[in-house]
N, C-alpha and C positions, 0 to 999 in steps of 0.2 A: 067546947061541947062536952056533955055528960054523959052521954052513948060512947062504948069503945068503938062504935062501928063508926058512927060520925067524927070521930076523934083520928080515927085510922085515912078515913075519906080527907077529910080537913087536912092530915100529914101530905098523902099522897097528891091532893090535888095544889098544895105551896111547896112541894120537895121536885115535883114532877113540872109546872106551870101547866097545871089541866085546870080549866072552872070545876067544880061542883055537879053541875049537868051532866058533864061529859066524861066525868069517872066511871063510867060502864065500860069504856075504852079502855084503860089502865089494865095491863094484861101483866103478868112475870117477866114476859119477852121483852116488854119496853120498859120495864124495868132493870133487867138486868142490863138491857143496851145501853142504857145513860149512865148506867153506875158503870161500866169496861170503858165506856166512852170517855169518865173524867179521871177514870183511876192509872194512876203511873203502873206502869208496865212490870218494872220490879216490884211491885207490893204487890201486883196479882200474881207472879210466879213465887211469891216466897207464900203467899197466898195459900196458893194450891196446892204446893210442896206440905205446908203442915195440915190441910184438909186429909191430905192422902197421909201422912202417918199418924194424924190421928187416928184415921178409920184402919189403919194397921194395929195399932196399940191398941184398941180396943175389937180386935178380930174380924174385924167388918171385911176385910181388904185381909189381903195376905202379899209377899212379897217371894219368890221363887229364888231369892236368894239365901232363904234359911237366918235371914239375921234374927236375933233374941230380941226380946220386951225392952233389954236396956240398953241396947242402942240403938233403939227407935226411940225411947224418952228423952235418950242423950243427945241426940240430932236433933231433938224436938227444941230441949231445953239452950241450943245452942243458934239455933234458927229464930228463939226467941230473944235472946241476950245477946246475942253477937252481930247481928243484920242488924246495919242500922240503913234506911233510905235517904235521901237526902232531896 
């Protein structure tokens, strides 16, 4: 399809198994349900773990334990390089 919208719809409704019709339905909520549903457990907690220091390292979020810029990059850069899942 040559519309991004149609293009989005088409993803959504062969990623999702919805026809076309029934993409009105397609909501975030059931979205996000099937993507926790097939995803391993440890790759949504190392997941989250660097959602939440990003939003530290870039001031979004704050942390009450006072730690500095770099060693939240250093946890970052180590969470990225050293977790491996299997």
């Amino acid at each position: 399809m040559i519309s991004p919208i149609g293009s989005s719809a088409q993803f959504c409704s062969t990623k999702f198994g919805f026809t076309l019709p029934d993409i009105h339905i397609v909501s975030s909520q059931i979205c996000s349900q099937n993507f926790y549903r097939i995803l391993d457990p440890g790759v949504a907690a190392i997941s989250g773990a660097l959602l939440e220091l990003i939003f530290i390292r870039n001031s979004t979020m704050s942390l009450s334990l006072g730690s500095d810029s770099d060693d939240v990059c250093s946890f970052i850069q180590f969470l990225c390089t050293s977790c491996t899942i299997s």
